[in-house]
N, CA, C and O atoms as CSV, one atom per row, in Angstrom:
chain,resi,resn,atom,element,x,y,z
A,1,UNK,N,N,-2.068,31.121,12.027
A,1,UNK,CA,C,-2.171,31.846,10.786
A,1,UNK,C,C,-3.255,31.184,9.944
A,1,UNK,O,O,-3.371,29.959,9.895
A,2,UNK,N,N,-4.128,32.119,9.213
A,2,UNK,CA,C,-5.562,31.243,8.696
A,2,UNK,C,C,-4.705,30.227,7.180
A,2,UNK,O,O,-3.585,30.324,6.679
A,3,UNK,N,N,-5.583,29.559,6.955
A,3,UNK,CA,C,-5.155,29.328,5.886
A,3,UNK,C,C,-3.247,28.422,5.763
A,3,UNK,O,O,-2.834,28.004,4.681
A,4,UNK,N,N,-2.552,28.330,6.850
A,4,UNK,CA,C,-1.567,27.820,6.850
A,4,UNK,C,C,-1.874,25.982,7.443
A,4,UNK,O,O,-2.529,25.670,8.438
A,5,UNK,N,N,-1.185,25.044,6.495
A,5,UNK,CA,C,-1.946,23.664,6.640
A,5,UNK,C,C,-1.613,23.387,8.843
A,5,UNK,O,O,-1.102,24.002,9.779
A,6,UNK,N,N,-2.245,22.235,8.610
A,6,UNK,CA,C,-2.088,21.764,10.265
A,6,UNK,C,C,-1.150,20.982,9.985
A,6,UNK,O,O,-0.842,20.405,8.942
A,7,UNK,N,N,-0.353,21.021,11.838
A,7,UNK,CA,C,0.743,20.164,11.367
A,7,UNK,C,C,0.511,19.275,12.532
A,7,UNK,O,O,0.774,19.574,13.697
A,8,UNK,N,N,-0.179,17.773,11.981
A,8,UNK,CA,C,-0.334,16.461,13.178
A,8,UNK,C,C,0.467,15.904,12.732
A,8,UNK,O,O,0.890,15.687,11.597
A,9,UNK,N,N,0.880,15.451,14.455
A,9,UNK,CA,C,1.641,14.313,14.440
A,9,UNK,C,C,0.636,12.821,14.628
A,9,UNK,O,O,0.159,12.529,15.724
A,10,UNK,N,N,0.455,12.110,13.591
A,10,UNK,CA,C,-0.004,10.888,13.611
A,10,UNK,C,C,0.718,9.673,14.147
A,10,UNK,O,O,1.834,9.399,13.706
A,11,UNK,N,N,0.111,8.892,15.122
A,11,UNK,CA,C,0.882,7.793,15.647
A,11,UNK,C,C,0.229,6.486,14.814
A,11,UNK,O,O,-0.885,6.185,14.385
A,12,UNK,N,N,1.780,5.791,14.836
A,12,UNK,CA,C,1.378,4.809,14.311
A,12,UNK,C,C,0.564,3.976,15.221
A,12,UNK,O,O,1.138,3.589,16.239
A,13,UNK,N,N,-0.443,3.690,15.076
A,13,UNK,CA,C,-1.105,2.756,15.605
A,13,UNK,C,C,-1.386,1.459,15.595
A,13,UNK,O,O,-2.198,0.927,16.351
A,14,UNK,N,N,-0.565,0.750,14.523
A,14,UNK,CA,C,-0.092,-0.393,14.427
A,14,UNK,C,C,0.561,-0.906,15.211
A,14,UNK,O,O,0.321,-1.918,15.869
A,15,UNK,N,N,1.811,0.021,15.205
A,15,UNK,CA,C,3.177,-0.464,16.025
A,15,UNK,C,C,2.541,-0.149,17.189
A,15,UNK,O,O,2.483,-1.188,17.847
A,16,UNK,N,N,1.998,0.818,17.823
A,16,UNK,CA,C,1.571,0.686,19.283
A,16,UNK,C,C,0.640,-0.364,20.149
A,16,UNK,O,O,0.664,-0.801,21.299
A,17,UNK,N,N,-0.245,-0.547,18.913
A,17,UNK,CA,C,-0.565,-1.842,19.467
A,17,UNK,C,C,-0.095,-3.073,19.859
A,17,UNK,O,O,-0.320,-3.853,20.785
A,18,UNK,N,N,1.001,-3.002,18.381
A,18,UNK,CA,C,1.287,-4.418,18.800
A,18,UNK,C,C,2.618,-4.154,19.878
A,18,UNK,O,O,3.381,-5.056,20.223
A,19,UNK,N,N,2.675,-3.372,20.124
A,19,UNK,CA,C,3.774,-3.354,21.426
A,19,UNK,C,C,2.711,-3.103,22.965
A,19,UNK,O,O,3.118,-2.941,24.116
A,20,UNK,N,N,1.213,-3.148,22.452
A,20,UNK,CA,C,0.435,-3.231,23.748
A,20,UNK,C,C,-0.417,-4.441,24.119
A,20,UNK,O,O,-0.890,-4.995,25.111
A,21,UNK,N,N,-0.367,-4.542,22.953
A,21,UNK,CA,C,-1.557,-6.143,22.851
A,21,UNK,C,C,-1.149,-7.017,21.375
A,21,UNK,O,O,-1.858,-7.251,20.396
A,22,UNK,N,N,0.144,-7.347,21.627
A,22,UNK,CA,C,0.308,-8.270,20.335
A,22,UNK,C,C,-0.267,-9.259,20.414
A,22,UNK,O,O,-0.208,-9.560,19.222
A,23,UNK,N,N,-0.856,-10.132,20.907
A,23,UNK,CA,C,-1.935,-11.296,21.191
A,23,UNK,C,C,-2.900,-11.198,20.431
A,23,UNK,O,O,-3.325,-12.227,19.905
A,24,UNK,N,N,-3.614,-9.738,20.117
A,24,UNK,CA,C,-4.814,-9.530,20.152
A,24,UNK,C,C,-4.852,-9.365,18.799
A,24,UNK,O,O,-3.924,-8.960,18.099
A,25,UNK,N,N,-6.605,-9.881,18.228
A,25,UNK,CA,C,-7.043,-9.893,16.661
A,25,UNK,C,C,-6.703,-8.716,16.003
A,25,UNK,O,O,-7.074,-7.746,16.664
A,26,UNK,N,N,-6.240,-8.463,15.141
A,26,UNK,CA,C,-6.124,-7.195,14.422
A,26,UNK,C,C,-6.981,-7.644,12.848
A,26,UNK,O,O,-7.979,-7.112,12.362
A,27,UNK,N,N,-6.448,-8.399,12.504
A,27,UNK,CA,C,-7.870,-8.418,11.083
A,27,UNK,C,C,-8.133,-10.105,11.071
A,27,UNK,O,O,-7.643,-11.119,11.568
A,28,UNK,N,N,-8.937,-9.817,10.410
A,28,UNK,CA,C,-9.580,-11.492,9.988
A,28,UNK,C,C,-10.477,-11.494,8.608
A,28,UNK,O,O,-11.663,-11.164,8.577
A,29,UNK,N,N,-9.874,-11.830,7.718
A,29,UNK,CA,C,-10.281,-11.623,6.230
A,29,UNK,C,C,-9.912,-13.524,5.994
A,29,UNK,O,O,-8.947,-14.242,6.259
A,30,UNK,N,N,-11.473,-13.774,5.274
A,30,UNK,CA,C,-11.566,-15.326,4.388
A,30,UNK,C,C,-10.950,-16.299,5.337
A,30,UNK,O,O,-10.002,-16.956,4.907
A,31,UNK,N,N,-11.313,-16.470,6.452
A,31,UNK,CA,C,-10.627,-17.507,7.206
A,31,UNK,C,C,-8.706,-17.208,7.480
A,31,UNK,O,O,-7.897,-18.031,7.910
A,32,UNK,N,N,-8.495,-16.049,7.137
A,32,UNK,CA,C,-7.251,-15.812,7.887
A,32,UNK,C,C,-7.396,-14.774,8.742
A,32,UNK,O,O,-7.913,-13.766,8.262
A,33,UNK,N,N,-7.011,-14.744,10.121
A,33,UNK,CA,C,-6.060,-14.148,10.764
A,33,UNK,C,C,-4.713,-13.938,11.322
A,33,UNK,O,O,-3.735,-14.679,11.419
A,34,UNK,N,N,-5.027,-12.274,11.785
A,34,UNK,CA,C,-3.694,-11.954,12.071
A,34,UNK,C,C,-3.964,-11.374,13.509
A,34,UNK,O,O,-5.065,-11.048,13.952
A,35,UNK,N,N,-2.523,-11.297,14.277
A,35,UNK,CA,C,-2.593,-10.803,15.063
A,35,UNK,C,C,-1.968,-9.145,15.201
A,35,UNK,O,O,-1.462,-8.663,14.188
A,36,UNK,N,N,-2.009,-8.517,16.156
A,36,UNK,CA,C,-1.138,-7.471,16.156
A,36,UNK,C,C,0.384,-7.336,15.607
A,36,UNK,O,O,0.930,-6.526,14.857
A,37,UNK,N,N,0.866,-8.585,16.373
A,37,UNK,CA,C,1.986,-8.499,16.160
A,37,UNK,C,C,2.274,-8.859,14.658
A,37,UNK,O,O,2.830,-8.119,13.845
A,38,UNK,N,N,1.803,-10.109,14.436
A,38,UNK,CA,C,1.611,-10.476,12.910
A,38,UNK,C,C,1.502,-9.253,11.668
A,38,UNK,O,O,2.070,-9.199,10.576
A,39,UNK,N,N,0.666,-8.444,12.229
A,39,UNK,CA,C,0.287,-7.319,11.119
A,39,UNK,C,C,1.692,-6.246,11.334
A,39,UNK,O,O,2.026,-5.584,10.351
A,40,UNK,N,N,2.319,-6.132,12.355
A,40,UNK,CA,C,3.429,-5.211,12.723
A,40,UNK,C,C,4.066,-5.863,11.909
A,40,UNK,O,O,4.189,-5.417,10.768
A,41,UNK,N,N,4.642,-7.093,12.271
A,41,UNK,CA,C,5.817,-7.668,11.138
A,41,UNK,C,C,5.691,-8.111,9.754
A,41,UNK,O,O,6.472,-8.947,9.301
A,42,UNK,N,N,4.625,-7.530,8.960
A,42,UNK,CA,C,3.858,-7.617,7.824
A,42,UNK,C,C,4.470,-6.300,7.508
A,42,UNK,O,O,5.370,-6.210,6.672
A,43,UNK,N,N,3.965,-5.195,8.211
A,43,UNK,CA,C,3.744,-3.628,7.771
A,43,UNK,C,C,5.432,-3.503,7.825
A,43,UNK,O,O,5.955,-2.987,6.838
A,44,UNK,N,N,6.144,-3.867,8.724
A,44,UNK,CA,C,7.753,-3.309,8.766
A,44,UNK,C,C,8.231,-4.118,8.013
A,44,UNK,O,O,9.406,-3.753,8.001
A,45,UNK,N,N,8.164,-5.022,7.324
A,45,UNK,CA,C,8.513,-5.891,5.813
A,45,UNK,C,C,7.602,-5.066,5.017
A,45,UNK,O,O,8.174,-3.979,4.940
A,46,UNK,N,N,6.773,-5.015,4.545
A,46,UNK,CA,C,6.475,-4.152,3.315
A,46,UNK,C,C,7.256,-2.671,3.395
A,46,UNK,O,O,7.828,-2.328,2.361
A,47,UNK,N,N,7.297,-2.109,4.111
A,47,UNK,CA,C,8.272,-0.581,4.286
A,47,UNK,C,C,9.144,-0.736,3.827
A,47,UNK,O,O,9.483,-0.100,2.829
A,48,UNK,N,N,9.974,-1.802,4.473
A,48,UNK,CA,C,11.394,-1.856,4.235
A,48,UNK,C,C,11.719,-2.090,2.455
A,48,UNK,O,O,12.524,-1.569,1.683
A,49,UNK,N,N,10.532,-3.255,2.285
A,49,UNK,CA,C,10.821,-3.432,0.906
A,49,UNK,C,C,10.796,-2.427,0.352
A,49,UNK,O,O,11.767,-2.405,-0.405
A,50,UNK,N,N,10.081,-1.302,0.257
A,50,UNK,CA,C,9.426,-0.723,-0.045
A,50,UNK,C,C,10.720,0.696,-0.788
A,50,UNK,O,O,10.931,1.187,-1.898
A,51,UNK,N,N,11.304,0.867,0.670
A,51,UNK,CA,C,12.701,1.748,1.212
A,51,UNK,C,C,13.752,0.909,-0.363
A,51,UNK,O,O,14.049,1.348,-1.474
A,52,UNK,N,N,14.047,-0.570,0.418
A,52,UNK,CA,C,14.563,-0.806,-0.554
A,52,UNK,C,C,14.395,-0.879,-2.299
A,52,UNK,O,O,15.324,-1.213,-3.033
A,53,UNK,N,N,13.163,-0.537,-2.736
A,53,UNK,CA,C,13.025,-0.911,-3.936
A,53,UNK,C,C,13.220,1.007,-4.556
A,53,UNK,O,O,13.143,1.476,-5.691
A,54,UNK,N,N,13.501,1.710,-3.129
A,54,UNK,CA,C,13.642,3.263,-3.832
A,54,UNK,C,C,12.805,4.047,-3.772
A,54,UNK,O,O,13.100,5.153,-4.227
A,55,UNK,N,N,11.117,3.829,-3.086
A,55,UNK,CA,C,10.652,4.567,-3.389
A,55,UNK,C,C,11.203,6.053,-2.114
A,55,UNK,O,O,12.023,5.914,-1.206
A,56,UNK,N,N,10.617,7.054,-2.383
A,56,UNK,CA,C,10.816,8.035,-1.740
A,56,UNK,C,C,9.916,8.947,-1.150
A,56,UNK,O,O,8.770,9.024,-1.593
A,57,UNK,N,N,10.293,9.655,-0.196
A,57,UNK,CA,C,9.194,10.244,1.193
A,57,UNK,C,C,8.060,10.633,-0.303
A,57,UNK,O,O,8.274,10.704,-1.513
A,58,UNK,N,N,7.028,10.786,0.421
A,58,UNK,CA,C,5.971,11.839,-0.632
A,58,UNK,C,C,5.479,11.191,-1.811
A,58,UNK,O,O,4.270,11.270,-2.027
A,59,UNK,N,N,6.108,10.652,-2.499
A,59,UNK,CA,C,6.090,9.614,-3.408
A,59,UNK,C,C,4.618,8.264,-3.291
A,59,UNK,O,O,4.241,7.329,-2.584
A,60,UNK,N,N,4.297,8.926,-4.365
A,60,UNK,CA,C,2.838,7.699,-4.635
A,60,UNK,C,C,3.036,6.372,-5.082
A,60,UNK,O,O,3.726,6.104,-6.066
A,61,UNK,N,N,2.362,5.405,-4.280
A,61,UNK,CA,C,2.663,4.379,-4.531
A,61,UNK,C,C,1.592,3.570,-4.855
A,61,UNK,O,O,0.934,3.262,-3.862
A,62,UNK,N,N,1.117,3.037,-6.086
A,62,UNK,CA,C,-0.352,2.849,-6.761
A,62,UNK,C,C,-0.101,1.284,-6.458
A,62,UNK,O,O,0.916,0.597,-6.556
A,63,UNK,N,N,-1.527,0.960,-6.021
A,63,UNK,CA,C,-1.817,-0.386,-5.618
A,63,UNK,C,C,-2.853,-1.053,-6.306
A,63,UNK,O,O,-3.608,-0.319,-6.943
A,64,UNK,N,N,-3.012,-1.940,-6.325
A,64,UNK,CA,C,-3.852,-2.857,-7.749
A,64,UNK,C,C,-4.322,-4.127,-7.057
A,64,UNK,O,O,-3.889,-5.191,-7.500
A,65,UNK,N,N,-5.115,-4.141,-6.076
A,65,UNK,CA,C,-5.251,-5.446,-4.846
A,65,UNK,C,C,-6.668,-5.317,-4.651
A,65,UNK,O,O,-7.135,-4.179,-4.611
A,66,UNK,N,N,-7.460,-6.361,-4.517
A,66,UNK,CA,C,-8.767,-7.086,-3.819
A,66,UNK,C,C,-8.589,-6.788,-2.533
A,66,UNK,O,O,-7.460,-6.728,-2.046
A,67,UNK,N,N,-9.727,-6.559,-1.817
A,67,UNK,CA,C,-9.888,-6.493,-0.800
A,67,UNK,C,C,-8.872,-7.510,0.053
A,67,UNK,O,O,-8.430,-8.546,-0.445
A,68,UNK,N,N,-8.597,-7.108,1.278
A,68,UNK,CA,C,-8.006,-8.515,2.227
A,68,UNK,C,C,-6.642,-8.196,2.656
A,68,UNK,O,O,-6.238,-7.166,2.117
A,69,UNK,N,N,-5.982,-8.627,3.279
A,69,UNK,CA,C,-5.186,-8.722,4.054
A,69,UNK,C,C,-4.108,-8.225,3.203
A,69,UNK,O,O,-3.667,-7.168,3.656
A,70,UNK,N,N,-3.532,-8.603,2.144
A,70,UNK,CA,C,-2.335,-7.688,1.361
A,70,UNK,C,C,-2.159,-6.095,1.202
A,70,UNK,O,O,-1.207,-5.325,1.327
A,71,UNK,N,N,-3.518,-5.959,0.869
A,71,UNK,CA,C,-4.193,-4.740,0.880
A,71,UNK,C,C,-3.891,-3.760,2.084
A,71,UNK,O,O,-3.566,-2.573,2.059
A,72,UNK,N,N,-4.091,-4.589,3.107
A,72,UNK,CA,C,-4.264,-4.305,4.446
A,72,UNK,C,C,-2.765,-3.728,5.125
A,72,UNK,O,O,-2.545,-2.915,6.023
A,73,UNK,N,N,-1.850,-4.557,4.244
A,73,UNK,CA,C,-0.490,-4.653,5.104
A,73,UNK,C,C,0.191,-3.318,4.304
A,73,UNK,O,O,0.927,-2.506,4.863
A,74,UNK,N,N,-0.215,-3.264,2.870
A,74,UNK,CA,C,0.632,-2.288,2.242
A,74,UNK,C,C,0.001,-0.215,2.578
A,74,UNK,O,O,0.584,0.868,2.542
A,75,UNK,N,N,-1.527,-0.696,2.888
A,75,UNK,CA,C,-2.190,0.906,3.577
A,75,UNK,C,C,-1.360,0.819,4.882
A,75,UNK,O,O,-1.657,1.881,5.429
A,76,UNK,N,N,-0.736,0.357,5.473
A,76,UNK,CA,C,0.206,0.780,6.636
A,76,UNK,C,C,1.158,0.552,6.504
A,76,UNK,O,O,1.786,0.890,7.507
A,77,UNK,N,N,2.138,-0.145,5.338
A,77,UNK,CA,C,3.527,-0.086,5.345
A,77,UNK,C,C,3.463,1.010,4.265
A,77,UNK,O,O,4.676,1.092,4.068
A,78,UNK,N,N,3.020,1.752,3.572
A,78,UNK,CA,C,3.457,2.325,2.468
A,78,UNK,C,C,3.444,3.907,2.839
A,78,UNK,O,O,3.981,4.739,2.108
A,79,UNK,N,N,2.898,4.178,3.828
A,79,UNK,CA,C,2.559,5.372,4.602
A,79,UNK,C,C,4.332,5.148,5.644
A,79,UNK,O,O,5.236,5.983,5.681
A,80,UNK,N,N,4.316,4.095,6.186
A,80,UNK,CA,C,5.202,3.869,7.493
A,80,UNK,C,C,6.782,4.281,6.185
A,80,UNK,O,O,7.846,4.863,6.397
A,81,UNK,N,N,6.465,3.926,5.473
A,81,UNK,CA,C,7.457,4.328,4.463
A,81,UNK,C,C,7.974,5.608,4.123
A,81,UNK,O,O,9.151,5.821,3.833
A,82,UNK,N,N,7.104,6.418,4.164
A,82,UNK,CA,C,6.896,8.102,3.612
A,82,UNK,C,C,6.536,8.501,2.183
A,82,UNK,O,O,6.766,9.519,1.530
A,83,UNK,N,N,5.708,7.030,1.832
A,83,UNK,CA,C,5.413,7.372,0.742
A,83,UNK,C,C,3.834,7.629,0.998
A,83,UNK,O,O,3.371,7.756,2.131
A,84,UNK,N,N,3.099,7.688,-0.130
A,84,UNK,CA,C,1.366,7.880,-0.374
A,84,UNK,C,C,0.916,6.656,-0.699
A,84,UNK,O,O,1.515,5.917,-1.480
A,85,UNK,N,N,-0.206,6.355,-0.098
A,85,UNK,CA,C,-0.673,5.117,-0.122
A,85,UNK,C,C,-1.828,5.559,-1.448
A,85,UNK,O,O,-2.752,6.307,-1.130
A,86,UNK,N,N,-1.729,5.045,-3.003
A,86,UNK,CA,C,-2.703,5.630,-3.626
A,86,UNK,C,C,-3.623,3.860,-4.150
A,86,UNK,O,O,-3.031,3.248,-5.039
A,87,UNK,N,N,-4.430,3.450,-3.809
A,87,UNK,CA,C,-5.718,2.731,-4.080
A,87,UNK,C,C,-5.808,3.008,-5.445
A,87,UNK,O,O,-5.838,4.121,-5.971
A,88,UNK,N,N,-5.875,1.233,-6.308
A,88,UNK,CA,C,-6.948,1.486,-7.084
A,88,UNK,C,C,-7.968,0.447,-7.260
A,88,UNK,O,O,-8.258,-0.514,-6.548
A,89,UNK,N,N,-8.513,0.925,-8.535
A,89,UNK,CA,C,-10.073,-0.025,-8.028
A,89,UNK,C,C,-9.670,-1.056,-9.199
A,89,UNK,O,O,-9.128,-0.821,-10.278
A,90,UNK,N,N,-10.066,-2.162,-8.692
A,90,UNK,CA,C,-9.692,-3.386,-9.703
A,90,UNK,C,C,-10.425,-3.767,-10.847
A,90,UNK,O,O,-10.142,-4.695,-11.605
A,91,UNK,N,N,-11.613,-2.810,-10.944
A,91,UNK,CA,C,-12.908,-2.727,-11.462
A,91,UNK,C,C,-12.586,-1.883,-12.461
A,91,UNK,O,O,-13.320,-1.818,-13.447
A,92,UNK,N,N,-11.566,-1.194,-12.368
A,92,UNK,CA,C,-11.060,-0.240,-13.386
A,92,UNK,C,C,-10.763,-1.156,-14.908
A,92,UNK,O,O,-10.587,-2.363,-15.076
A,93,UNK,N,N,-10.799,0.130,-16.007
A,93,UNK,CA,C,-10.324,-0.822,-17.274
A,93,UNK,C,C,-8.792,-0.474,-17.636
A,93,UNK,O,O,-8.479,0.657,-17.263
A,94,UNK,N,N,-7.893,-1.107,-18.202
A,94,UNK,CA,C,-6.344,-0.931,-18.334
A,94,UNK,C,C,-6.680,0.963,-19.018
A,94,UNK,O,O,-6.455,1.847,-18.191
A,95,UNK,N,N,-6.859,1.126,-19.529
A,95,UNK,CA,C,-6.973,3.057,-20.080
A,95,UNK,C,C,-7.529,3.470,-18.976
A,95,UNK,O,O,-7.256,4.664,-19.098
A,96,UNK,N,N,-8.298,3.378,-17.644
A,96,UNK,CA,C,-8.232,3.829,-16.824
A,96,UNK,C,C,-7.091,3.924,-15.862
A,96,UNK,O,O,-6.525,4.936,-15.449
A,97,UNK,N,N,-6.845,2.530,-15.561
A,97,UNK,CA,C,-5.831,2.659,-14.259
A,97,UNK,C,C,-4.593,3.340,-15.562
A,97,UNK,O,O,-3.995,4.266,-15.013
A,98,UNK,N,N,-4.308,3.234,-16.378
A,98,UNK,CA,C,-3.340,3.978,-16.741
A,98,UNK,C,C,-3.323,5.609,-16.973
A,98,UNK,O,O,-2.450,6.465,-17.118
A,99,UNK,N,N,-4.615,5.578,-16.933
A,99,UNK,CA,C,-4.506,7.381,-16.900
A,99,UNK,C,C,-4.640,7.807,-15.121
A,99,UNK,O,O,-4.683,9.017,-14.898
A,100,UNK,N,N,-4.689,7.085,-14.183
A,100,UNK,CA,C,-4.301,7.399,-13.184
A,100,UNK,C,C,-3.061,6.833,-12.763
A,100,UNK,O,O,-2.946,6.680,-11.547
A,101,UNK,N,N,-2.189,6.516,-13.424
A,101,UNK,CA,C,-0.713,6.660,-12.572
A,101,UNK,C,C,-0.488,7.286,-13.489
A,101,UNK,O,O,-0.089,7.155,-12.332
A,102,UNK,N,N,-0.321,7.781,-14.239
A,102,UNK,CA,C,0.656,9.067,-15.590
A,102,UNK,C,C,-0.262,10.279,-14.605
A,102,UNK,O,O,0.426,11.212,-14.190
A,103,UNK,N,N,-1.160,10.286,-14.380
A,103,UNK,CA,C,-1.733,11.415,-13.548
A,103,UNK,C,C,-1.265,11.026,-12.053
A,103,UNK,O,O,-1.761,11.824,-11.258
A,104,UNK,N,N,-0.837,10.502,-11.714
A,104,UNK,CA,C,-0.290,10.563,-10.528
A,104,UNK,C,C,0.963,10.889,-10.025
A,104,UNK,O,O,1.325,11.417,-8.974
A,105,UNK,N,N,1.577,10.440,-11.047
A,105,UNK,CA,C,3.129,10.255,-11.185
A,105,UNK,C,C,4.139,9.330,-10.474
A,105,UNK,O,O,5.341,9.367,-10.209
A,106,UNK,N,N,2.606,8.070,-10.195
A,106,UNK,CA,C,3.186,6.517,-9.363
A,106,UNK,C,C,4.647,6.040,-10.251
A,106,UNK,O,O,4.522,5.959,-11.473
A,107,UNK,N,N,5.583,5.827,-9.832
A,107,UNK,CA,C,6.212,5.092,-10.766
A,107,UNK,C,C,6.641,3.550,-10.084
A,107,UNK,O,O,7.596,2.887,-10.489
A,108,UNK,N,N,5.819,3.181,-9.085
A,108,UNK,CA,C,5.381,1.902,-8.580
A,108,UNK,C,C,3.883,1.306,-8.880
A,108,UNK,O,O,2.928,2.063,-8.706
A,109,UNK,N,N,3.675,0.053,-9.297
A,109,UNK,CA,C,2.232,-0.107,-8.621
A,109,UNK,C,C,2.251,-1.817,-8.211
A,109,UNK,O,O,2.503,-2.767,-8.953
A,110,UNK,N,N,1.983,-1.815,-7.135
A,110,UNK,CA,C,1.945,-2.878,-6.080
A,110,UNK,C,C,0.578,-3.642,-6.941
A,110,UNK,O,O,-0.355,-2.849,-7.071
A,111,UNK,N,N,0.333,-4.940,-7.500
A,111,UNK,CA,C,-0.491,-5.633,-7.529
A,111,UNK,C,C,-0.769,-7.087,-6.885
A,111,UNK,O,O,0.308,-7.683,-6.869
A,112,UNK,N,N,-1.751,-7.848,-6.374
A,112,UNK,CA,C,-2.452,-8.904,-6.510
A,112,UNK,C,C,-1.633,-9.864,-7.694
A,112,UNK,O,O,-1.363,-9.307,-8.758
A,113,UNK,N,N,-1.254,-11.264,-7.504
A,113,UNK,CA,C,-1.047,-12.159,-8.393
A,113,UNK,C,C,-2.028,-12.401,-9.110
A,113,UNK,O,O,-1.860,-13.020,-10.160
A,114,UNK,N,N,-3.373,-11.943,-8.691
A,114,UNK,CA,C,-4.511,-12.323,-9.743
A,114,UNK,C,C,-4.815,-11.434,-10.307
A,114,UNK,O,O,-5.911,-11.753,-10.769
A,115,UNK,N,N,-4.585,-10.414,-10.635
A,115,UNK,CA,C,-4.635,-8.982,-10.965
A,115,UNK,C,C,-3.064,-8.597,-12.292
A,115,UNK,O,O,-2.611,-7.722,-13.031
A,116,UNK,N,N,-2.839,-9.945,-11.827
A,116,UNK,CA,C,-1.346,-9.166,-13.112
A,116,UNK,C,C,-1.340,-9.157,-14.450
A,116,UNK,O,O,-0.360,-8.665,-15.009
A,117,UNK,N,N,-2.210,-9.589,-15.078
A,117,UNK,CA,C,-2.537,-9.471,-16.718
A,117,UNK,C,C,-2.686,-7.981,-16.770
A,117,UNK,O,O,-2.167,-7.473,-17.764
A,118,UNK,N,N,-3.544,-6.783,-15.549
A,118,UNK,CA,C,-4.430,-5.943,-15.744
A,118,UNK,C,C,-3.267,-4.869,-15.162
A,118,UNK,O,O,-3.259,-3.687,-15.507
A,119,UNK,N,N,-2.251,-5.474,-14.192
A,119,UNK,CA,C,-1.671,-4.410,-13.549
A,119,UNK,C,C,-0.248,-4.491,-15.030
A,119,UNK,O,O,0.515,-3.538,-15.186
A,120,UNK,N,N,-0.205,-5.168,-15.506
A,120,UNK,CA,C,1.163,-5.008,-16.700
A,120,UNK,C,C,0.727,-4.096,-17.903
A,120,UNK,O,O,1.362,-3.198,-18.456
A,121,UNK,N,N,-0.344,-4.506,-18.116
A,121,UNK,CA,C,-0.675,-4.359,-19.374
A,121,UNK,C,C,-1.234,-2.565,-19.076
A,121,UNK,O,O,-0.862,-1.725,-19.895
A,122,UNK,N,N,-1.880,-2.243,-18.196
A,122,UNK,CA,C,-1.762,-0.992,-17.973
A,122,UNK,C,C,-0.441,0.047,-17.654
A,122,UNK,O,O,-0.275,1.138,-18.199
A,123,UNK,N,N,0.540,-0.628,-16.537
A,123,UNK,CA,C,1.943,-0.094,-16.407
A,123,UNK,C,C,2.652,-0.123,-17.850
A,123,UNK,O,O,3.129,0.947,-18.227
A,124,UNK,N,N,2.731,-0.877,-18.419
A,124,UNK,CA,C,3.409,-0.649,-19.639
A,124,UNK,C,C,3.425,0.223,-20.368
A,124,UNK,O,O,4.464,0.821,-20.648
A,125,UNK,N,N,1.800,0.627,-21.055
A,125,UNK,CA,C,1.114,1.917,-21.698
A,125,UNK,C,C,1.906,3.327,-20.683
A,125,UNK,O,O,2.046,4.464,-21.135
A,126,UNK,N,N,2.173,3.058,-19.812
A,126,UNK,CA,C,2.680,4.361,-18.776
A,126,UNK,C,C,4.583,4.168,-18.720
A,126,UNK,O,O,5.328,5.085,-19.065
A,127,UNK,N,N,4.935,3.224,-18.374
A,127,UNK,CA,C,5.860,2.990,-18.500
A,127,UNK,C,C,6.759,3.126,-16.806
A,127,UNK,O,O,7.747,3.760,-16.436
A,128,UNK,N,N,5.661,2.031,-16.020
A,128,UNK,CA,C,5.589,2.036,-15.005
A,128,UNK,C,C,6.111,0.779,-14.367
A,128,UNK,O,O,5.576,-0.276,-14.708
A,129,UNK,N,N,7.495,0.738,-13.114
A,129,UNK,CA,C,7.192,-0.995,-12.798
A,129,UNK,C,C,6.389,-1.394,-11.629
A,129,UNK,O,O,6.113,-0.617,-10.714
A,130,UNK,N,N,6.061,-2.492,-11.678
A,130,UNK,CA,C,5.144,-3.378,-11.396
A,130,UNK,C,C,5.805,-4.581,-10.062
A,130,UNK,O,O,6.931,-5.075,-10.012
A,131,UNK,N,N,4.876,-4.738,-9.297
A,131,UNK,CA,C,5.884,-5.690,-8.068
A,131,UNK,C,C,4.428,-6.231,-8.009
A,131,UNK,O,O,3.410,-5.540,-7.995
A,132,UNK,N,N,4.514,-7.686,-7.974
A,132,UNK,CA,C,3.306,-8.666,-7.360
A,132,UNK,C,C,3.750,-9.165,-6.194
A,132,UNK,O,O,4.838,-9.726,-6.059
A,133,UNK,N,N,2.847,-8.962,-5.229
A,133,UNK,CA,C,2.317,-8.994,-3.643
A,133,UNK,C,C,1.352,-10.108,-3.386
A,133,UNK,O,O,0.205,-10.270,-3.804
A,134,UNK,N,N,2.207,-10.943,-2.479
A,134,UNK,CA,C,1.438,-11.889,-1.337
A,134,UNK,C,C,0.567,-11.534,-0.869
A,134,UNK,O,O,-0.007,-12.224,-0.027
């Protein structure tokens, strides 16, 4: 039917890897790596937290992180979750990132420990909570 969305099934490709080659490099950011498996048991701890802290299928989940490996773990646990993985830019000013979660309707946003002056002080103006990430 034209015009009716597609319906893929996306595999996780995390978990398949690391159930094919957990040995093998999966990222390497600033002198850390990880392995497959490493990044699997990263991504199924952030989900879970994730489950547990409430969020829900469909549900946007605004992130406030520097490049690197945190970053890394929550674009595949936050999806593995059923929520929306929504990015923001750290470059942003607090009246920005706050007019994108009231426009989003995040009522999470995942930040950086170095980032938390910028991720509060914007959630607040919205009336949003806030979780700082390893």
């Amino acid at each position: 039917m034209p015009g009716a969305p597609l319906e893929v099934a996306l595999q996780d490709w995390v978990a398949l890897r690391a159930r094919t080659h957990p040995s093998h490099v999966a990222l390497e950011c600033s002198g850390e790596v990880w392995d497959y498996g490493t990044l699997e048991a990263r991504v199924a701890s952030a989900a879970g937290a994730l489950r547990a802290e409430g969020v829900e299928a469909g549900e946007p989940v605004a992130v406030l992180a520097d490049n690197g490996l945190p970053i890394a773990r929550f674009a595949h646990g936050i999806p593995r979750a059923g929520a929306l993985f929504m990015p923001l830019n750290a470059r942003l000013s607090v009246s920005e990132i706050a007019w994108q979660l009231r426009d989003s309707r995040a009522r999470l946003l995942l930040h950086d420990a170095s980032l938390d002056a910028l991720a509060r002080e914007a959630a607040v103006e919205v009336g949003v909570r806030t979780l700082a990430v390893e």
